[in-house]
Structures are given as structure tokens and as C-alpha cells.
N, C-alpha and C positions, 0 to 999 in steps of 0.2 A: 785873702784868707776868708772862709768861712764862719763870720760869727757864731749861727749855728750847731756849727759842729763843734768847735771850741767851746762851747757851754754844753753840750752834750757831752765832750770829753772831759771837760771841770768837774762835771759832774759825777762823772765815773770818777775821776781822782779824787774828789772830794770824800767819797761815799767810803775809802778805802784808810783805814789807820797807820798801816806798815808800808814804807819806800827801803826796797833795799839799793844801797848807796853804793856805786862801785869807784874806788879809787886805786892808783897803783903809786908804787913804791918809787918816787922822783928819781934814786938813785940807777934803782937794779930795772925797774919796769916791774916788778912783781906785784900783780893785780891783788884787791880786796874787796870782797862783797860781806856787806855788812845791815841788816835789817835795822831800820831807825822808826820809830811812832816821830811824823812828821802832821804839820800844820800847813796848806797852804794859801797864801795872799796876793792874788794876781800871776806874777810870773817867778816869788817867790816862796821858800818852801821854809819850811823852820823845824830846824830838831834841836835837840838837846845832846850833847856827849860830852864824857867825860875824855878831858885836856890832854889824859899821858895812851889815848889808845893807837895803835894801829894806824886807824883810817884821818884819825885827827893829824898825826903826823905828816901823812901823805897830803892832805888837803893844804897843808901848810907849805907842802913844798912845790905841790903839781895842784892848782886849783881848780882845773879841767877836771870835770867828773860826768859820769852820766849815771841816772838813777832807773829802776823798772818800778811798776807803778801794776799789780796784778793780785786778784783773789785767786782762791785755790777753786782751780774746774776739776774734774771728772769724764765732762763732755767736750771734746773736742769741738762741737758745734756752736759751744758756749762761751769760746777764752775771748776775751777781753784784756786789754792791758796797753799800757804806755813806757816807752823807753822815752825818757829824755834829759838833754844834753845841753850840758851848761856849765857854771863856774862855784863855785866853792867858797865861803869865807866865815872864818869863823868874825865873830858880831862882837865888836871891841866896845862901843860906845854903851854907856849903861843905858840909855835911854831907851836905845833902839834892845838891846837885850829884855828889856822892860816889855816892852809891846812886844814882841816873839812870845816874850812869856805867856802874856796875857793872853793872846788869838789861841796861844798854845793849849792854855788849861780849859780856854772856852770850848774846845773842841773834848777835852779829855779830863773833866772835871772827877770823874771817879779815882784819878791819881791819889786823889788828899787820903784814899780809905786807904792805902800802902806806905806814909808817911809814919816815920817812925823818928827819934832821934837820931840815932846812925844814919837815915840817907840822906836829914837836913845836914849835917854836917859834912857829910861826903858832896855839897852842894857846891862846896868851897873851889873843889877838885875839876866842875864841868864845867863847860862853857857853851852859848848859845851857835848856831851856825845856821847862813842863811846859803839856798842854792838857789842863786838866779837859774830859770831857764829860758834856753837860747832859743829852742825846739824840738818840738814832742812827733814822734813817730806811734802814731795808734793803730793796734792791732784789731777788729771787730771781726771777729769769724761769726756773730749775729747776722753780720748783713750778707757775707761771702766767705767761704775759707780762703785765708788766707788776705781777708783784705785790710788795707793801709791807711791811712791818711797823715799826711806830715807836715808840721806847721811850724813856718818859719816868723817863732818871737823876738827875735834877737830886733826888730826897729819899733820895739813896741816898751814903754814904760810910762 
């Protein structure tokens, strides 16, 4: 692996607030994609949801998930972005829910201006969730259209 490129691509991931999270329905196979404000810490990623959704269900059943990682272009010459492919859990131990929080707000400290009673109490309701990744597939149509780079994390912690 390229160090390099891995901290140029951190980078890019870093720089970006929204991962839309795609998980599918353990039962049926019935895929969801879901935009989450995400945190990330090495090779994991931290959001916040709330417990009775959708995608929380699926992650609880099929923890295999893959996220995209992308600004909004115009220029085709311009797209950037990262697909990547990992595992799902939601974050049981208080501790560690504690520190997700914390990296969390350091990233997104403007949250506290939207803080009302009602969404402290709907706090009760969500739960933290951490997505290990396995390996990131990066698109840079900067350097080439169409080009790749694919990075296998899964013997790295």
C-alpha cells in the first residue's frame, strides 16, 4: 500500500461531512441508501442514528455494508470520491459511544446551535454506530478519467 495516496485519500474523506451508507434488507435483499454526517478515526467511521430506522435494522441483521464518500461536481473532469467496504456495528459499550461522540462534535461543533429540548430527549431513541473499513476503491478523474486506486485495509488496525 501506498502511504501517500492513503493520506491524500484521508484527506479527501476527511474534508467531506455526508457518507451515504448503503445497506440491504437481511431478509428480502432490498437495498438502502441513506446520507449519514459521519466522523472518521483511522479505518473507522462514526455516525449517529436513530435505533427504530430502516438502515439500523439492516445493519443489525447483515453487517456487511459499503459507504460512498463524494462532493457534488458539475465537471466531469473534477469527480472525486470513495466507495468503501466494510462491516457495520452499532457501538454498545458506553465508553466507546462516549469517544465517537466526542471526535464526533469535534468535527461538527456547530450542532449545539440546533439543540432544542425535544432533540435532547429524542437522544434517548439513537444509538452510536461505528463502520470499520475493509477497503476503499478511489475514483480521481483529476489525475485521469476514469482513474482508480483500491486499498486493501482489512490487515491493518
Amino acid at each position: 500500500m501506498n502511504i501517500n495516496s492513503l493520506n491524500r485519500i484521508y484527506e479527501y474523506i476527511d474534508s467531506v461531512c455526508v457518507m451515504t451508507l448503503s445497506t440491504s434488507n437481511p431478509e428480502t435483499g432490498a437495498p438502502r441508501a441513506t446520507p449519514v454526517f459521519f466522523v472518521r478515526r483511522g479505518r473507522s467511521y462514526y455516525f449517529v442514528s436513530f435505533s427504530r430506522t430502516v438502515h439500523a435494522s439492516n445493519i443489525a441483521g447483515r453487517p456487511s455494508v459499503c459507504v460512498s464518500i463524494a462532493r457534488d461536481y458539475s465537471n466531469y473532469a473534477e469527480i472525486q470520491g470513495a466507495q468503501i467496504f466494510g462491516t457495520c456495528r452499532k457501538i454498545s459499550e458506553l465508553s466507546r459511544a462516549a469517544a465517537a461522540g466526542l471526535v464526533f462534535f469535534a468535527k461538527f461543533p456547530d450542532i449545539r446551535s440546533f439543540m432544542s429540548i425535544d432533540v435532547l430527549k429524542s437522544a434517548k431513541d439513537s444509538d452510536w454506530y461505528e463502520f470499520k473499513a475493509d477497503r476503499i476503491v478511489f475514483t480521481d478523474n483529476t489525475i485521469k478519467f476514469g482513474y482508480r486506486e483500491e486499498i486493501d485495509l482489512s490487515d491493518q488496525d
